[in-house]
C-alpha positions as YAML, in Angstrom:
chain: A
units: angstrom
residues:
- id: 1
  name: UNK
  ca: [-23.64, 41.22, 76.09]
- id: 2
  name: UNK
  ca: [-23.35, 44.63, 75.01]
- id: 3
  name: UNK
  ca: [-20.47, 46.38, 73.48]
- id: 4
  name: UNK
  ca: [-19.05, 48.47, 76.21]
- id: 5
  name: UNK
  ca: [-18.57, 44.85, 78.42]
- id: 6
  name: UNK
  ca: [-16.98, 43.42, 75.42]
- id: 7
  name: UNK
  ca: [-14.55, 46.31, 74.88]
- id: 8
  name: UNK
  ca: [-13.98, 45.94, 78.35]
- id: 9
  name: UNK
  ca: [-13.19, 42.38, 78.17]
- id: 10
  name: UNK
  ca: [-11.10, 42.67, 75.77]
- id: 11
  name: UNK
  ca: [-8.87, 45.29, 76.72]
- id: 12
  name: UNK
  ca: [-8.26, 43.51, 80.19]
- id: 13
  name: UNK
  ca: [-7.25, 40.13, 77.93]
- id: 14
  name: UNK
  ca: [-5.34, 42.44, 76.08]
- id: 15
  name: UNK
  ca: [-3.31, 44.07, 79.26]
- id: 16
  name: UNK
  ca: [-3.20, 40.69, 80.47]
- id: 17
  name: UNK
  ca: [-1.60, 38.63, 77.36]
- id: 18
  name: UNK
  ca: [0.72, 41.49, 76.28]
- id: 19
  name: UNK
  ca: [3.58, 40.82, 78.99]
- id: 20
  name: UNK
  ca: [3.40, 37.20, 78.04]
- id: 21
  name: UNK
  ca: [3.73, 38.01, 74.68]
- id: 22
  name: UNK
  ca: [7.20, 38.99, 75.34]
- id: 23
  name: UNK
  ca: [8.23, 37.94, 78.72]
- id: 24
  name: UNK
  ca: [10.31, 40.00, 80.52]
- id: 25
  name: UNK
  ca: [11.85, 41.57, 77.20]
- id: 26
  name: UNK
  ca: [10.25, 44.78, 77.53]
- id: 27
  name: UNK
  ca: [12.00, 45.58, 81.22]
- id: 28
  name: UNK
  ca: [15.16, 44.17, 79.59]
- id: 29
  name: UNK
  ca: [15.46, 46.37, 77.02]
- id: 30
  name: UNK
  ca: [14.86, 49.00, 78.82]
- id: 31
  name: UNK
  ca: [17.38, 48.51, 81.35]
- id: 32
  name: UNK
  ca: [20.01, 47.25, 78.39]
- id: 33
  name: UNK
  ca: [18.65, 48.03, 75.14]
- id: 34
  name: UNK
  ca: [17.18, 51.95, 75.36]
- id: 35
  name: UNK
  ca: [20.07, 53.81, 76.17]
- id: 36
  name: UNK
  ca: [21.60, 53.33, 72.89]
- id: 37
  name: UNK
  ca: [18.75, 51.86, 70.53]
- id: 38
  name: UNK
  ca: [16.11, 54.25, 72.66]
- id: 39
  name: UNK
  ca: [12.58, 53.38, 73.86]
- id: 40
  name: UNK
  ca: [10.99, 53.48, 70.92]
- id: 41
  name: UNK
  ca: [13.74, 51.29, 68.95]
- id: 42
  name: UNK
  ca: [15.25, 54.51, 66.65]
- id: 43
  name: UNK
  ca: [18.52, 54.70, 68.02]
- id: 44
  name: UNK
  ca: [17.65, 58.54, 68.04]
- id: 45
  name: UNK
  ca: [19.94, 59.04, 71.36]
- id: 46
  name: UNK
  ca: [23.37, 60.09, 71.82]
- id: 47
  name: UNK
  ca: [25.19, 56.95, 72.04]
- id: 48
  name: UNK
  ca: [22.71, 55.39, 69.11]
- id: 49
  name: UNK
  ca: [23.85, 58.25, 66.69]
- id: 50
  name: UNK
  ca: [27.32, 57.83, 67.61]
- id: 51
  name: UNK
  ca: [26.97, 53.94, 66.84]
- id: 52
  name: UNK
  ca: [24.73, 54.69, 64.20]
- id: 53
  name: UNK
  ca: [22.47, 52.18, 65.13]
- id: 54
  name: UNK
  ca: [19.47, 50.67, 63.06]
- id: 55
  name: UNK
  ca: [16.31, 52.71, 63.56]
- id: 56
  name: UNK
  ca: [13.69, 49.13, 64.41]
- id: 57
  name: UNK
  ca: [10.70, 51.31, 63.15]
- id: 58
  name: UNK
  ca: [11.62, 50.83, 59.87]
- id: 59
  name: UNK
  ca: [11.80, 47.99, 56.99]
- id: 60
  name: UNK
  ca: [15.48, 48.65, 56.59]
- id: 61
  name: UNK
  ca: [16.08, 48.31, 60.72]
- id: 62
  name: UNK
  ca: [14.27, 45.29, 60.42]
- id: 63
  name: UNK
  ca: [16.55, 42.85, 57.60]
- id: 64
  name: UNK
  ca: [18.31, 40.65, 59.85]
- id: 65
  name: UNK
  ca: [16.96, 37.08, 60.47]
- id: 66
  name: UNK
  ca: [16.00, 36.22, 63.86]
- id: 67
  name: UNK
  ca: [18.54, 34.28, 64.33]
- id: 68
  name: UNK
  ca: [21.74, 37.11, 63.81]
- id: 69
  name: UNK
  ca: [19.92, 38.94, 66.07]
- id: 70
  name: UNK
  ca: [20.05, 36.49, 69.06]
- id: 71
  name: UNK
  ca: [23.93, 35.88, 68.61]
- id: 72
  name: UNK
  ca: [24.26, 39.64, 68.58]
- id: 73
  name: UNK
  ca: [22.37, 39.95, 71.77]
- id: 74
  name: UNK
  ca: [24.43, 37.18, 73.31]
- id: 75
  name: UNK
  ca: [28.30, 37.36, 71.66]
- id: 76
  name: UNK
  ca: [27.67, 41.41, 70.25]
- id: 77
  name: UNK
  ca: [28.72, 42.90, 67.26]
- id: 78
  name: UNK
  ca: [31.17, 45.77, 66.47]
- id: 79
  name: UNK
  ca: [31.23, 47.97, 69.17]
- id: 80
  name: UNK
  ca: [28.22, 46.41, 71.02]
- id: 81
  name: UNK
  ca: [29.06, 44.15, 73.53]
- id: 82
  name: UNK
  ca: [27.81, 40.97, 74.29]
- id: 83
  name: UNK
  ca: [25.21, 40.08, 76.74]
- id: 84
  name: UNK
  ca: [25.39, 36.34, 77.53]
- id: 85
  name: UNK
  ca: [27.87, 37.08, 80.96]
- id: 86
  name: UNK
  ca: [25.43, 40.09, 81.79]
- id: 87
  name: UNK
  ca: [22.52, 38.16, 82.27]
- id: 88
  name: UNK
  ca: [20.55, 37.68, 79.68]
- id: 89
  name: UNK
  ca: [19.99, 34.00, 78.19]
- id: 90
  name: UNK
  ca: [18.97, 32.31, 74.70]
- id: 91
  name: UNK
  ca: [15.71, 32.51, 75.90]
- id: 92
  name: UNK
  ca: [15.45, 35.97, 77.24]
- id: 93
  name: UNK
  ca: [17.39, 37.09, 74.01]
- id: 94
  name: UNK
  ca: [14.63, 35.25, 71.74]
- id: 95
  name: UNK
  ca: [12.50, 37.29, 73.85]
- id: 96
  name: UNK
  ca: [14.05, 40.50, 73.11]
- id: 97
  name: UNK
  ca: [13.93, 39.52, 69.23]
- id: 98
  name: UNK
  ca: [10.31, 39.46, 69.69]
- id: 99
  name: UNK
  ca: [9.99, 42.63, 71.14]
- id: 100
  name: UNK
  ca: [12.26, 44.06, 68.88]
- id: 101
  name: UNK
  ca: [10.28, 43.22, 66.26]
- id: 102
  name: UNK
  ca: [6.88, 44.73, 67.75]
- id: 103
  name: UNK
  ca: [8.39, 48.04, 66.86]
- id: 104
  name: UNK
  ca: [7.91, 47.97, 63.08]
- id: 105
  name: UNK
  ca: [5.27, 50.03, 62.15]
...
């Protein structure tokens, strides 16, 4: 098989295993995540400045355990609110951990 069939390949497995790879976190956090943490996870937008959210991209964004960051998805934290009554689950929030963590560089 030559190389342009295996590039090809792989890039469709790729495409294919990505959304798996984080369920439906990346759609969540877009519709409840990126207006204050944006959509690259910096927290460079109004609201995220204002919070002074962490910036994900970075080591320092990224010192919580897994864990802390579920029950702040679910119950919230400070002035975040939680998200357990607005539909997100255990599940979907382990998700958006996941996710969350893709954006360390």
């Amino acid at each position: 098989m030559n190389w342009e069939i295996k590039a090809t390949m792989l890039t469709s497995a790729l495409l294919i295993a990505a959304p798996a790879a984080y369920g439906d976190a990346a759609a969540t956090y877009a519709a409840k995540c990126a207006s204050c943490h944006g959509k690259d996870g910096k927290g460079q937008t109004t609201m995220g400045k204002k919070m002074k959210v962490l910036d994900y991209t970075t080591a320092e964004g990224q010192k919580w355990a897994d864990a802390d960051g579920v029950k702040v998805i679910l119950e919230g934290k400070g002035k975040m609110k939680g998200y357990k009554d607005k539909g997100i689950d255990e599940a979907a929030a382990k998700d958006l951990v996941k996710y969350i963590r893709a954006f360390k560089k």
